[in-house]
C-alpha positions as CSV (number, residue, x, y, z in Angstrom):
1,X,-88.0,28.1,-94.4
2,X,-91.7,29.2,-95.0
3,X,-93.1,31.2,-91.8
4,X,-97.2,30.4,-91.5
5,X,-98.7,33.6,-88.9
6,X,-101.6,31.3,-87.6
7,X,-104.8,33.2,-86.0
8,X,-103.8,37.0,-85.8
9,X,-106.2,39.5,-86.4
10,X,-104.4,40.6,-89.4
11,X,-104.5,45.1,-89.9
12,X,-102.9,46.3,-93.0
13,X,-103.7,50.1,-93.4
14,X,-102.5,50.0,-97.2
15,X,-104.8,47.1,-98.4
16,X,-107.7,48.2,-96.3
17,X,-107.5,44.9,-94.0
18,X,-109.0,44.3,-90.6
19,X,-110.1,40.7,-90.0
20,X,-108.9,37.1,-88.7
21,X,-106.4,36.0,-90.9
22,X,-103.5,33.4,-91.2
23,X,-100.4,35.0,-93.0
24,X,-98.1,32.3,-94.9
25,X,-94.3,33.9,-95.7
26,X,-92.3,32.1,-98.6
27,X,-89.0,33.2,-100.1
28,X,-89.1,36.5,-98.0
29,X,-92.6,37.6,-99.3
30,X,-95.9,37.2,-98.4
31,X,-97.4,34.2,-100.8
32,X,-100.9,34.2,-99.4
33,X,-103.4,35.7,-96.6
34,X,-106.8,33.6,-95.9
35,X,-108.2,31.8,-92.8
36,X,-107.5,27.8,-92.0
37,X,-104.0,27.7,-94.2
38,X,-102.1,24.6,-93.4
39,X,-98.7,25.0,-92.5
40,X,-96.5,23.8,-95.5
41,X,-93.8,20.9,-94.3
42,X,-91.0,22.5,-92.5
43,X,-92.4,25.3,-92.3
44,X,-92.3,27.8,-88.7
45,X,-95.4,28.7,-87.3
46,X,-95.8,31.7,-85.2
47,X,-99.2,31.5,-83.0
48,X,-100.7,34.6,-83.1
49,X,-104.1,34.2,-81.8
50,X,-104.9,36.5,-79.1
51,X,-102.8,39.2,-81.1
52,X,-102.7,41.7,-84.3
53,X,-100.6,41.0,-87.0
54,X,-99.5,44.1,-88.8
55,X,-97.0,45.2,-91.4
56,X,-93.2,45.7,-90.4
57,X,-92.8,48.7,-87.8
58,X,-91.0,51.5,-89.7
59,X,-88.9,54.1,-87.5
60,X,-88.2,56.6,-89.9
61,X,-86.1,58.9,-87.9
62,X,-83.3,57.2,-85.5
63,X,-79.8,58.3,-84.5
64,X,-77.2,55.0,-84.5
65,X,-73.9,56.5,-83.7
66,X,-71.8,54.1,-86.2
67,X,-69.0,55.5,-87.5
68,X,-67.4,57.1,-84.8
69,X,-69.7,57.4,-81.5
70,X,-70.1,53.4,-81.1
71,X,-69.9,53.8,-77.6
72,X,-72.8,55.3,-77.6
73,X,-75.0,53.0,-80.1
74,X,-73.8,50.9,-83.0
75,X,-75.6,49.1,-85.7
76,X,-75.9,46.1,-84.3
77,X,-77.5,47.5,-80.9
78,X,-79.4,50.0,-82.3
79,X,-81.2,47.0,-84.5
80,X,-81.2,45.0,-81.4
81,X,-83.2,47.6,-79.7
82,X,-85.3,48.4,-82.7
83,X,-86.0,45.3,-83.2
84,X,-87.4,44.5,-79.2
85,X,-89.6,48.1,-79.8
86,X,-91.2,46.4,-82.5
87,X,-89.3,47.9,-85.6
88,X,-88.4,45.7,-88.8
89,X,-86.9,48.8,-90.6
90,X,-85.7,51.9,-89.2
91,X,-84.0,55.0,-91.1
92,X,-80.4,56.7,-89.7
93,X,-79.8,60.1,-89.8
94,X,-76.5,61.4,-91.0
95,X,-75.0,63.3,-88.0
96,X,-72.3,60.1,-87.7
97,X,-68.4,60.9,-87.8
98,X,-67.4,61.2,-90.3
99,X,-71.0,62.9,-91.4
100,X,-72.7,60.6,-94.1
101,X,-72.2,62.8,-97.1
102,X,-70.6,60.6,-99.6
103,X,-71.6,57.1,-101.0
104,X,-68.9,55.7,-99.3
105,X,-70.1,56.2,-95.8
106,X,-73.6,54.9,-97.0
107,X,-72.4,51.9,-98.2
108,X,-70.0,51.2,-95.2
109,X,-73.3,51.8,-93.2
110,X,-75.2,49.2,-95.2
111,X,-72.7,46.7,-95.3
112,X,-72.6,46.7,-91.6
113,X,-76.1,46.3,-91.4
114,X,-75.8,43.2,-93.6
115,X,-73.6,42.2,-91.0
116,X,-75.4,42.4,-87.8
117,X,-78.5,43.7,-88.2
118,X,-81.8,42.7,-86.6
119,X,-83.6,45.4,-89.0
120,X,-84.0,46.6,-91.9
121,X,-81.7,50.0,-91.9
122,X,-82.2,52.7,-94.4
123,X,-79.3,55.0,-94.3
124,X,-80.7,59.0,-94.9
125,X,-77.8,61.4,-96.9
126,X,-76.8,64.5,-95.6
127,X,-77.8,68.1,-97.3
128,X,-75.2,69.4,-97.1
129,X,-71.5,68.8,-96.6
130,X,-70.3,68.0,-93.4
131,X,-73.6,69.7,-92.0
132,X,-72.3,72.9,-92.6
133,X,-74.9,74.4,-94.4
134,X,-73.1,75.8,-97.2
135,X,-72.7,73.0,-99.7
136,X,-74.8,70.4,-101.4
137,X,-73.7,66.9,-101.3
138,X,-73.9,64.9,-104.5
139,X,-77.1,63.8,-103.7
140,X,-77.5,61.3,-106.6
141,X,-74.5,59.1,-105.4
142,X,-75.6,58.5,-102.2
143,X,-78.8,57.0,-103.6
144,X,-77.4,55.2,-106.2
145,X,-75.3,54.2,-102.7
146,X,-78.5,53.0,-101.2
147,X,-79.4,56.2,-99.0
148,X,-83.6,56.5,-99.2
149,X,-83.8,60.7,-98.7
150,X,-81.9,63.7,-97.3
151,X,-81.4,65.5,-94.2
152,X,-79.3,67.2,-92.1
153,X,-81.1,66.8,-88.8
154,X,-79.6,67.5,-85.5
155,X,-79.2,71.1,-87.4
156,X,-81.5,73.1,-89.9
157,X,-80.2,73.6,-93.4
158,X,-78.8,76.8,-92.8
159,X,-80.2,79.0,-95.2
160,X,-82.9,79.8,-97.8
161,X,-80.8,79.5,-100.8
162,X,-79.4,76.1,-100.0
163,X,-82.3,74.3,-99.2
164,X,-84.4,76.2,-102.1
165,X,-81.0,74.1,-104.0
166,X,-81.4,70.8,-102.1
167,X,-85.3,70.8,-102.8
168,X,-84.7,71.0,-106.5
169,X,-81.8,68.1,-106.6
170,X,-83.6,66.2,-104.5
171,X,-87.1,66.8,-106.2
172,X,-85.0,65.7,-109.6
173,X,-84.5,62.3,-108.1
174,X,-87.6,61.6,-106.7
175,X,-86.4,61.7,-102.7
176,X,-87.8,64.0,-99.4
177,X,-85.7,66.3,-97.7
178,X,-86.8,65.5,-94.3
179,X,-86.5,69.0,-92.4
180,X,-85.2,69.9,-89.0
181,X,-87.2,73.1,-88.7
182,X,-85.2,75.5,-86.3
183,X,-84.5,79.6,-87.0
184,X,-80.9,79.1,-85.0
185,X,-81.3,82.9,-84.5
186,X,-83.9,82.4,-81.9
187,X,-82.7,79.2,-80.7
188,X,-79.0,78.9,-80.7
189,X,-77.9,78.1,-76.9
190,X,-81.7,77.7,-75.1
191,X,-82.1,74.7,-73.0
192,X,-85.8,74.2,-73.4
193,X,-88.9,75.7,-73.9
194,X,-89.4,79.7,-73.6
195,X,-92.8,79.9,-71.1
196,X,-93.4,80.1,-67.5
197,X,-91.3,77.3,-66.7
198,X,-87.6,78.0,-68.0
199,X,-88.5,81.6,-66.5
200,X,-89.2,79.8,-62.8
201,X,-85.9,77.7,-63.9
202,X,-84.2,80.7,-64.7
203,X,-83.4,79.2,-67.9
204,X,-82.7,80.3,-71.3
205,X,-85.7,80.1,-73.2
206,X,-86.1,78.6,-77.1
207,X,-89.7,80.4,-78.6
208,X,-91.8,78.2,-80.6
209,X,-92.0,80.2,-82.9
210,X,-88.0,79.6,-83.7
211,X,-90.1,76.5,-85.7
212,X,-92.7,77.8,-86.9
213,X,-90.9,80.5,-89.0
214,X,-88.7,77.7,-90.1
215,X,-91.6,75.5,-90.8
216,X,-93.2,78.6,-92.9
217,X,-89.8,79.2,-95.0
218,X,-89.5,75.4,-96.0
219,X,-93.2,74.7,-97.1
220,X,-93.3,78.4,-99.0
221,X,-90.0,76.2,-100.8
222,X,-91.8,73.3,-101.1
223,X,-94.2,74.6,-103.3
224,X,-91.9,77.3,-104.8
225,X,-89.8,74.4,-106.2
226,X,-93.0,71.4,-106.8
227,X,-90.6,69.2,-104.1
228,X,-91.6,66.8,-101.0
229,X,-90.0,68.1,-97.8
230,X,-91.0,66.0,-94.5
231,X,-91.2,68.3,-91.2
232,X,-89.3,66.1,-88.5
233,X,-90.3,66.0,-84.4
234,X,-93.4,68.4,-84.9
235,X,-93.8,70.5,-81.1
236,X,-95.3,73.3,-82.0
237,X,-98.9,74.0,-82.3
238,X,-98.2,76.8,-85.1
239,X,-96.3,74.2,-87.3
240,X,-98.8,71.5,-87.3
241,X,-101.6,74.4,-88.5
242,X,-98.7,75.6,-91.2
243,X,-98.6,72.1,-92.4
244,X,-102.4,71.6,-92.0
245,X,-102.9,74.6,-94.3
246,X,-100.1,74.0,-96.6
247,X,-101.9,70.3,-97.4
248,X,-104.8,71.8,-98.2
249,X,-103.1,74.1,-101.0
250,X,-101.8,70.8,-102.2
251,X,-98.3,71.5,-101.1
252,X,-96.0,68.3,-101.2
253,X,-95.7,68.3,-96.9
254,X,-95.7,66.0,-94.2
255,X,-94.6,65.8,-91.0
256,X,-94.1,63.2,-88.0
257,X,-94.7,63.9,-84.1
258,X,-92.6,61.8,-81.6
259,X,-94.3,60.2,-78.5
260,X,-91.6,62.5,-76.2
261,X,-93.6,65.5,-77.4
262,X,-97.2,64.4,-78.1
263,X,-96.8,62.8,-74.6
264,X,-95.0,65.5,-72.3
265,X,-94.9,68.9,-71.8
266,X,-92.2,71.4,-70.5
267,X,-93.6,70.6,-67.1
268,X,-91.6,67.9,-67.2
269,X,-88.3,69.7,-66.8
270,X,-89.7,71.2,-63.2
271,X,-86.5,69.8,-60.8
272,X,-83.9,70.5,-63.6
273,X,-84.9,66.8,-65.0
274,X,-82.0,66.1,-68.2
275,X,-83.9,63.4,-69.1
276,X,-86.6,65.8,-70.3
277,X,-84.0,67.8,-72.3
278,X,-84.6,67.3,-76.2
279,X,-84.6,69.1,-79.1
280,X,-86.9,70.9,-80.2
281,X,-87.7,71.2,-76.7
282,X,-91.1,70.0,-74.9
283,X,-93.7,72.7,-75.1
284,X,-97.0,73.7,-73.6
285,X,-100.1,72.0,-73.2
286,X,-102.2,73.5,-76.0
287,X,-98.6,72.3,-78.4
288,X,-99.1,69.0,-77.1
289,X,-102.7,68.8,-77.6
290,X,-102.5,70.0,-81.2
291,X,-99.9,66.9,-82.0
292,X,-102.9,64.8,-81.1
293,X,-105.2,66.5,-83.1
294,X,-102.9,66.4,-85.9
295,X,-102.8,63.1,-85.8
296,X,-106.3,62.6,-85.2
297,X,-107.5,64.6,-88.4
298,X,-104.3,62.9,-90.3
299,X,-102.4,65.9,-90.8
300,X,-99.4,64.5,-89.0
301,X,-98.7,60.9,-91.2
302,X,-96.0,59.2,-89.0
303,X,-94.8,58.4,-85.6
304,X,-91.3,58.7,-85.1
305,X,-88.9,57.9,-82.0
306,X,-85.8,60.4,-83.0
307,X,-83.6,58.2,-81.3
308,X,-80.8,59.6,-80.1
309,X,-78.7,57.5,-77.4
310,X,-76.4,59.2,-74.9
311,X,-73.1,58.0,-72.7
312,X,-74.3,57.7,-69.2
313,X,-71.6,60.4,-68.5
314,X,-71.9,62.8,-70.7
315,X,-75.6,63.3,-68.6
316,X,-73.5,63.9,-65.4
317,X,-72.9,67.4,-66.1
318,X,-75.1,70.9,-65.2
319,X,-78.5,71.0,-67.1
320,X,-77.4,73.6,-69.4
321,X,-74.5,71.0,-70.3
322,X,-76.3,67.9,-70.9
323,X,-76.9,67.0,-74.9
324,X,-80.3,66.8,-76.1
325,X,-81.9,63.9,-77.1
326,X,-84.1,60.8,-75.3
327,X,-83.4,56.9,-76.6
328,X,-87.1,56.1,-78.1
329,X,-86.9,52.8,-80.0
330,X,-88.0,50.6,-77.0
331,X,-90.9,52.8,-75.4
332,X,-92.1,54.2,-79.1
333,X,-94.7,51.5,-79.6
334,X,-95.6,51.1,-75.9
335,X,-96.2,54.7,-75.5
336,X,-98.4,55.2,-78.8
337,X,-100.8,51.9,-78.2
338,X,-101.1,53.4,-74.4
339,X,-101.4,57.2,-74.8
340,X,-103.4,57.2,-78.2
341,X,-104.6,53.9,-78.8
342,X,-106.0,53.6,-75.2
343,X,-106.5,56.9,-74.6
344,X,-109.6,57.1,-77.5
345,X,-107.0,59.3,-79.7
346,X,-106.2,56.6,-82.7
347,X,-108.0,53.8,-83.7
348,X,-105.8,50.4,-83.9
349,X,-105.5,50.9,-88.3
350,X,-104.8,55.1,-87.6
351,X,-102.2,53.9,-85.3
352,X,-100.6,51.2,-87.5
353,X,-100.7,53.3,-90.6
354,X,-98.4,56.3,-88.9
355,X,-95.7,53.6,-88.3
356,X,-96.2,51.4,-91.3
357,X,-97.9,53.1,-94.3
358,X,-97.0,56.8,-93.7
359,X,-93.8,56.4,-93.3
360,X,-93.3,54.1,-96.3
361,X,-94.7,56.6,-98.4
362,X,-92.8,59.3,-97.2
363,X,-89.8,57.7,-98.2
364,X,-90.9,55.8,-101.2
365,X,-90.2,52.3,-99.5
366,X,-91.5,49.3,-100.6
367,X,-92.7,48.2,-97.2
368,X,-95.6,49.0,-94.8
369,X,-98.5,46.7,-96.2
370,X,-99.2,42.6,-96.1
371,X,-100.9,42.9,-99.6
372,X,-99.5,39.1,-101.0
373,X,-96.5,39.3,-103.2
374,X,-94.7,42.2,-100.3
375,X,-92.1,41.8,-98.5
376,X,-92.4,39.6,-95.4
377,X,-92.1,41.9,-92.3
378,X,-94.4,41.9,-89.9
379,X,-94.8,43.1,-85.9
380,X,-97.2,41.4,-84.0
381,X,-99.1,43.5,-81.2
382,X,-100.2,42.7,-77.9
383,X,-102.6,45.8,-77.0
384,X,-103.4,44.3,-73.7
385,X,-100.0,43.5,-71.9
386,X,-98.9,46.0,-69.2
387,X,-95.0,46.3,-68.2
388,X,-93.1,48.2,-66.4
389,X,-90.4,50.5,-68.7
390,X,-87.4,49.4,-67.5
391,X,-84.3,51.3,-69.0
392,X,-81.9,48.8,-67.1
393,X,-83.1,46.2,-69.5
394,X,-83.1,47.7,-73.0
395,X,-81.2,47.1,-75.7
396,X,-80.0,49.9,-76.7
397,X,-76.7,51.4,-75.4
398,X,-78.3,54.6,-74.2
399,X,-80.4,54.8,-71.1
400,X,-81.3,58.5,-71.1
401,X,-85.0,58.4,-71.1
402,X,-88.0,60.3,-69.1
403,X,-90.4,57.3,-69.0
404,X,-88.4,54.8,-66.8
405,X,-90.3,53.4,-64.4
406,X,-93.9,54.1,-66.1
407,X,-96.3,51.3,-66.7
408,X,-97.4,51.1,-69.9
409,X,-100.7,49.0,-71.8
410,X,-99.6,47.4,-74.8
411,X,-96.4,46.3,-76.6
412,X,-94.6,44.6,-79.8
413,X,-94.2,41.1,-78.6
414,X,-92.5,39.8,-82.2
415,X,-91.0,41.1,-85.9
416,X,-90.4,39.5,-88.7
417,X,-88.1,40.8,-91.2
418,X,-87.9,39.0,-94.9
419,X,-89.5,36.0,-93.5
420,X,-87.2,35.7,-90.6
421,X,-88.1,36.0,-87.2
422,X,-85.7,38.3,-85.5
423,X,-87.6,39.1,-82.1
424,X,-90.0,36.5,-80.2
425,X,-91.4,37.5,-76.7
426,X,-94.9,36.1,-77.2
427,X,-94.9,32.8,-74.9
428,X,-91.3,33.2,-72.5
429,X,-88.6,35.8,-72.5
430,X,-87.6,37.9,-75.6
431,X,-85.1,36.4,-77.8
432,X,-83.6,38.6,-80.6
433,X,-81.7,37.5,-83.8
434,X,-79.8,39.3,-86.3
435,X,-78.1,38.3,-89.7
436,X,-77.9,34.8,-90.1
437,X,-80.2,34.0,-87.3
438,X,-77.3,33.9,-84.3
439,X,-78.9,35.4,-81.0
């Protein structure tokens, strides 16, 4: 049925918008914007007033565990949660079992997300085979499969050679690699961040500069080979000036910050806390405050959760044992709107345009705007409402997260995805919908 948005302010990066609008959806698509539209008969109508109406939410770096780790996160509760964080789309890495390095596994991921999804889900390839690092995957299947760009994240692509290779197929079929910058030489077996705290900890330290020389190697590529490569969960003050310079040159580059790392610091471990354990590990001070610059001055494009869920027992072990990785999907938003939106950092369109816009571009989607004729997915803001993060009540499987317990200014209180409502907390308690609109 048609979906009328009624008395939003209505901010769309992409088509330069920023005013009171009401939003009319028909047939998946948006079929008009302007102020007073009547609601056509039958048509759903989603009071916005009060609120901002933006383009679909797009997490473009998440870790669903489906095939083989569903205990931990599946498609349908990773979409679940994605979908109560405010996301309409996300993107999956390939670090599943079996690894998705063949068309097949793409489309078995897709046609679960047909299935149960309360998102849009954009399945991302893997490099190389199995992860290894030492072949390429036939890159050109998995997109004809459906998969939107290339990574093997949760490790870097091993060497020079390979992803000099991978930046040339990949640059052939117009898709990113999106780069999990990491010398493993320097890193391999560190639980956090080399400084004065892991050597008060009296624990093994990872250097930043473990990404920064990876960071240095991939954009020298880049432009070696004319190819886009993306530089995933930016920590490192070095990185975010080698990408900064590298833009400049005109080098095909972008990169993403998570709220984890433009929000905390290696502090945070003090007391052997695991749920501060992530990879790349939280740095210093002067690394966090160059993320915010970054994304200040535009540098940095997108905000990404990296969303990697845990079993609650597999985080009962020593700290040097416990994986690394925080759930993101449900504080993401919250954490952005309160630590940059509030804090002076972003304006309301910069903020919007690193989950909607920049993101869409680096992955060549279709999405992130409201222009009319585009598809209909839309998250609708409430800047003002405080909450209390409570990981006892996501969605998502996995619970491992350092912001329990914080209040936070500002949330997604609905999505819409193709002209469907999927989430609705706006006037009572959140309902969620996936697929053919069964809660």
């Amino acid at each position: 049925m048609p979906l009328l948005v009624k008395g939003g302010r209505v901010v769309d990066p992409a088509s330069g918008t920023d005013e009171a609008l009401d939003l009319l959806i028909e047939g998946g698509r948006v079929a008009r914007r302007g102020r007073g539209l009547a609601a056509p008969k039958g048509a759903e109508v989603l009071d916005a007033r009060g609120l901002v109406v933006a383009p679909g939410f797009i997490d473009m770096h998440v870790h669903f565990r489906e095939p083989g780790q569903e205990y931990k996160e599946d498609i349908e509760s990773g979409t679940r949660a994605a979908a109560s964080g405010g996301f309409t789309s996300v993107a999956c890495m390939a670090n599943t079992d079996p690894v998705n390095d063949t068309s097949s596994v793409t489309e078995r991921i897709l046609k679960r997300a047909r299935e149960v999804g309360a998102a849009r889900v954009h399945p991302i390839g893997a490099v190389s085979m199995g992860l290894k690092g030492e072949a390429l995957t036939e890159m050109a299947e998995q997109l004809a499969a459906g998969a939107v760009a290339f990574s093997d994240d949760g490790v870097p692509v091993r060497t020079a050679a390979l992803m000099r290779a991978a930046l040339d197929y990949a640059g052939m079929l117009g898709a990113p690699i999106l780069d999990h910058a990491e010398d493993r030489s320097l890193s391999q077996g560190k639980v956090m961040h080399e400084g004065k705290v892991s050597t008060l900890l009296g624990l093994s330290g990872n250097p930043a500069a473990s990404e920064d020389i990876c960071v240095f190697r991939d954009i020298r590529l880049a432009e070696l080979m004319r190819a886009r490569v993306h530089i995933l969960h930016l920590s490192s003050r070095g990185a975010v000036e080698l990408i900064r310079q590298a833009r400049k040159r005109g080098v095909r580059v972008s990169g993403e910050a998570t709220p984890h790392h433009f929000t905390l610091t290696h502090e945070a471990i003090q007391g052997f806390n695991a749920a501060a354990k992530m990879a790349p590990p939280l740095r210093e001070e002067e690394d966090r405050q160059a993320l915010l610059e970054g994304l200040r001055d535009g540098t940095i494009e997108v905000i990404a959760s990296d969303h990697a869920p845990h079993y609650e027992a597999e985080l009962q072990v020593e700290f040097d044992e416990v994986p690394f990785g925080v759930v993101g999907l449900e504080t993401a938003v919250p954490l952005a709107l309160d630590r940059l939106h509030h804090a002076g950092v972003l304006t309301l369109p910069q903020l919007i345009s690193k989950f909607t816009a920049g993101p869409a571009k680096v992955l060549g989607l279709k999405l992130g705007t409201l222009a009319e004729g585009a598809p209909g997915d839309v998250t609708l803001l409430d800047p003002g409402r405080e909450f209390v993060v409570d990981p006892e009540g996501f969605e998502s499987r996995g619970r491992n997260t350092p912001f329990g317990g914080w209040k936070l200014r500002g949330c997604a209180v609905a999505t819409v995805v193709n002209g469907e409502i999927r989430m609705n907390r706006i006037a009572g308690p959140m309902q969620i919908f996936a697929g053919e609109r069964v809660a």
